[in-house]
N, C-alpha and C positions, 0 to 999 in steps of 0.2 A: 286341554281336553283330558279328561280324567281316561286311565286306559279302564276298558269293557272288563278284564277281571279285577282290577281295585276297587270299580265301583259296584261289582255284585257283589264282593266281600263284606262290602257297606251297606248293602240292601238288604241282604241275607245275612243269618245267624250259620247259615251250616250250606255246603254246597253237594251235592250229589256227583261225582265222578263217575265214570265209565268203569268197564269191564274189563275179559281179558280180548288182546288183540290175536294172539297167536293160536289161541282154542277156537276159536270164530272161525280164522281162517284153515284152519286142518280139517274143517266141519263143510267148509266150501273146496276143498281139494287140493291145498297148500301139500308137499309132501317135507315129510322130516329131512333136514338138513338146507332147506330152499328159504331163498331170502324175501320173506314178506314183502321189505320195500320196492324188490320189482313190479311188484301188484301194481303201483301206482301208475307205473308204464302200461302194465302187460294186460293186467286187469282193472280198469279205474271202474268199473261198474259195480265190481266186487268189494272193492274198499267202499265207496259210497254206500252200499246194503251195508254193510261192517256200522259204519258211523250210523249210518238211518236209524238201526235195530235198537241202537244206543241212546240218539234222542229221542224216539218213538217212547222207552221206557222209562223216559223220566230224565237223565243227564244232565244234568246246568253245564257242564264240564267232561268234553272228550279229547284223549289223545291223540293225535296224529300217529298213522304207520310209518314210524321211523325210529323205531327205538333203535335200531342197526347200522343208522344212515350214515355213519361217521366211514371217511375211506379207507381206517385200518378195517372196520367191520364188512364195510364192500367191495376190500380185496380183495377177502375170501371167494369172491363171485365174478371176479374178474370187473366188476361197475365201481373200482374207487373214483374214475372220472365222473361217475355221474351223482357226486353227492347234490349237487345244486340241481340239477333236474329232477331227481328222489324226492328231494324233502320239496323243493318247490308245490311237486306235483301232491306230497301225503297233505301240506295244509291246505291247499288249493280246493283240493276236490272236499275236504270236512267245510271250508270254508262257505262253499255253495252249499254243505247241505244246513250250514249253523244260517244263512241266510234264509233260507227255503222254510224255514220251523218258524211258529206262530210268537215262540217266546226264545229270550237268547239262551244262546250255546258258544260256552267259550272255547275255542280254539286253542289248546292246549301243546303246544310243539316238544315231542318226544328226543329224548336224547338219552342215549343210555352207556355204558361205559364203553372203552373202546375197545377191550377183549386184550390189550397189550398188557406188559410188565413194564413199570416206569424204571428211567436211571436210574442208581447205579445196578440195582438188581436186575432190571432188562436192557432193552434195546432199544425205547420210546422216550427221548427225551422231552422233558417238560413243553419247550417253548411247540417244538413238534406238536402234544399233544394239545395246546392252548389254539393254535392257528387251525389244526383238526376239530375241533369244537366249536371256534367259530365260524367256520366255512359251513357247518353244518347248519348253526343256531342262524345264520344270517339269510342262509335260504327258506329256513320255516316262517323268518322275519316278511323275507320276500313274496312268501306265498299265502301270508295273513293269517297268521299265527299271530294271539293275544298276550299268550304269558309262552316262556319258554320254560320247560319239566325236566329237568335234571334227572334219573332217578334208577335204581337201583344198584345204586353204586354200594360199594364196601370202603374205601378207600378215604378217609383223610385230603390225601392228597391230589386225587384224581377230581373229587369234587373240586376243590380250592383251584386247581386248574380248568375245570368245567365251566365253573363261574366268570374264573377272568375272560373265557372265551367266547360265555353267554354274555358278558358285558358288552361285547361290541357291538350288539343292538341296543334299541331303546327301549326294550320290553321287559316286562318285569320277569322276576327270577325264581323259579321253586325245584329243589331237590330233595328227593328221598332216599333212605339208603334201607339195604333188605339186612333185618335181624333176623339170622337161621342158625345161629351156633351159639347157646344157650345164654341168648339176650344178648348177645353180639353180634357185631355183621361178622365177615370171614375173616377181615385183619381186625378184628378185638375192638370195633369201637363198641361202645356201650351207648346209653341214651344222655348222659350228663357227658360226655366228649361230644356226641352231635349237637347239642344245646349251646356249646361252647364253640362250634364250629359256626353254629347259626350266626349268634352274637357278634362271633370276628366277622364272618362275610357279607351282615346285615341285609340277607336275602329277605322276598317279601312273604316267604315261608318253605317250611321243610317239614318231611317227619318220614315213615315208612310204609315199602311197599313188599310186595310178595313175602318170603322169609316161608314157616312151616304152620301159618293159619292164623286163623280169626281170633284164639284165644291169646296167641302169641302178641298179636299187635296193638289189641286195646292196653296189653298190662304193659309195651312199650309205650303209646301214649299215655299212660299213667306216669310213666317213671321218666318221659319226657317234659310233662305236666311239670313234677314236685321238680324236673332239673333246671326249669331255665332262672335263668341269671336275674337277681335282683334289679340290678341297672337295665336290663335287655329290653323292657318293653314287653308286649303281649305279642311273642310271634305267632303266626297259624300254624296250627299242625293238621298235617296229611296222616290217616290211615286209610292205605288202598291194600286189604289183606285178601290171600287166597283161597281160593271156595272149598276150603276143608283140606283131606290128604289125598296126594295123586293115589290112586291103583290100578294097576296093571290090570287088564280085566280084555280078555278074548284079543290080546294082540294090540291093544289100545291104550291108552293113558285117559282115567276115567276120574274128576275129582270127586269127594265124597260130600260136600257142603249140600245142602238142602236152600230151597227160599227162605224157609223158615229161620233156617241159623242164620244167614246173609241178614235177611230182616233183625234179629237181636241184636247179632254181632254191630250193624250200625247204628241203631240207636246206642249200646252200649260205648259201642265207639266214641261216637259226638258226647255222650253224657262224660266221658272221660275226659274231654277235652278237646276233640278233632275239632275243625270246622270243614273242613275237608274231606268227604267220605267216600269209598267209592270199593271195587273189588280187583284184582289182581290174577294169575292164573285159574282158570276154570269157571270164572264168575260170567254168565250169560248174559245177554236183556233180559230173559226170564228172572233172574237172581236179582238183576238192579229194578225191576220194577218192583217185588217185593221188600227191596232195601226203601225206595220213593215211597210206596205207601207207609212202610211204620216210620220211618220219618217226618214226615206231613201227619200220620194220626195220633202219634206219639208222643205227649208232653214230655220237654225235658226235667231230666231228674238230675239226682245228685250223682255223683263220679263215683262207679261201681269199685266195690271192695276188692283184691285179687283172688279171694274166697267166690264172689258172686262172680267172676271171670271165669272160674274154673268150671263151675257149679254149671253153667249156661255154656257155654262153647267150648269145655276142655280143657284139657290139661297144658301146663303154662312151665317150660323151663326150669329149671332150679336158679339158673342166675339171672332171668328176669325177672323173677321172686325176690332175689337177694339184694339185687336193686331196687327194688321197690320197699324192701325192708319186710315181705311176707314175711311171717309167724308160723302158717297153717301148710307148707310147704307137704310135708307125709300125710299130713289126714287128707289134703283134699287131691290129691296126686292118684292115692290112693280111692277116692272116691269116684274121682273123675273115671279110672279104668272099670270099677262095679259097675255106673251105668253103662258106657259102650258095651260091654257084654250081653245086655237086657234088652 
């Protein structure tokens, strides 16, 4: 039996991804420093609104509340025993609501790094964080989860361990990693190292999520695009990019994206090569339903210039430029800041 995300991969040209998890929930009364995943216990009525809002607006593909669920991340809360009843409980409750919807909704099982420093530089050794990872991937397995989501990882090696952990289910595999430090993630990978990562792990796809915006991630999916490997196949790529820049604004954390940008930035996206599209900190169901409509009305085009990247969603790194082999790096750098002013 084919699994429910390989065969919409094959049905569909492009999928529509969810939102942010943790803007949603500080909007329903989460407070800073608290563990989303106890929602799943404490408030299961709340996550389900969380998910609803998401396939009401269009979703083919939402995450599960657990990006935290791993027991180095829920020791901080005193619940590392209760990894298997957390993640049980975040796919469980999407799972009733992907059932409950007219058309499907993939169950998408969140995993996110563990917050530790690996051997020899920390105190988390490998096989540790492998049996950590699977403990967690096998309860999202348990609670009917479709594909298991690796994702905003920086690390090399943390993935390559994520994966062998996700391997212990039978579920297919996707990770992203967040480029936020000029076209690298925090430990320096670049878009041709993750290309290369794909290739050795032969996941059923990867590419990037959060990082510092929209304009950041399509011109990564570009220089993900021109990187993969001759031998490698056509893997998918993921752009799940952030709704604009945070701002501080009357005590709050306010992103600055529009629907409007969300809607380009995805089209932009997919024409660059995503199949996978979706948004990341601050991106609403307001934002993703805007992303669903110019998707659906939007014929695809050819794979946007880093010029037409900037020109449309902002300004773009210097070394995601450099990777990409930008030319136009100071005219349009420069251009980009004359319109924000206006």
């Amino acid at each position: 039996m084919t699994n429910p995300f390989v065969q919409m991969l094959q049905e569909k040209q492009v999928l529509l991804a969810d939102g942010a998890t943790g803007t949603t929930f500080f909007g329903m009364g989460l407070q800073s420093g608290d563990a989303p995943e106890l929602w799943n216990a404490d408030f299961p009525d709340r996550v389900t609104t969380h998910y609803q809002a998401f396939a009401d607006a269009g979703s083919d593909l939402i995450l599960t509340n657990s990006f935290g669920g791993t027991r180095y991340r829920l020791k901080l809360h005193n619940a590392q025993d209760r990894v298997t009843e957390l993640n049980v409980a975040a796919a469980r409750i999407l799972r009733q609501v992907a059932e409950n919807c007219e058309r499907r909704i993939i169950v998408a099982g969140s995993i996110g790094p563990t917050g530790e420093i690996l051997a020899p530089l920390g105190e988390l050794e490998p096989e540790n964080a492998v049996d950590a990872f699977a403990e967690q991937a096998l309860a999202l397995e348990q609670g009917g989860a479709d594909v298991i989501w690796i994702e905003t990882m920086s690390s090399q090696e943390e993935v390559e361990l994520a994966v062998r952990g996700a391997r212990q289910t039978g579920l297919p595999i996707v990770f992203t990693m967040s480029f936020d430090t000029n076209g690298r993630t925090m430990m320096g990978v670049g878009a041709a190292d993750m290309m290369g990562l794909q290739h050795r792990l032969g996941v059923h796809a990867c590419g990037t999520n959060c990082g510092i915006g929209a304009s950041e991630v399509v011109a990564t999916i570009l220089n993900m695009q021109a990187s993969k490997p001759a031998d490698g196949g056509d893997p998918v790529l993921v752009a799940k990019a952030n709704c604009g820049i945070p701002e501080f604004i009357d005590g709050e954390i306010h992103y600055n994206g529009t629907p409007e940008i969300m809607a380009r930035y995805a089209v932009m996206a997919r024409d660059a090569g995503a199949r996978i599209v979706g948004g990341c900190c601050g991106t609403s169901p307001g934002h993703v339903a805007a992303m669903r409509h110019a998707l659906d009305t939007t014929a695809p085009g050819p794979a946007p210039s880093i010029e037409e990247v900037v020109r449309e969603l902002g300004e773009v790194s210097a070394g995601a430029q450099a990777q990409a082999g930008g030319q136009h790096e100071v005219k349009t750098r420069g251009s980009a800041r004359r319109r924000r002013r206006r």
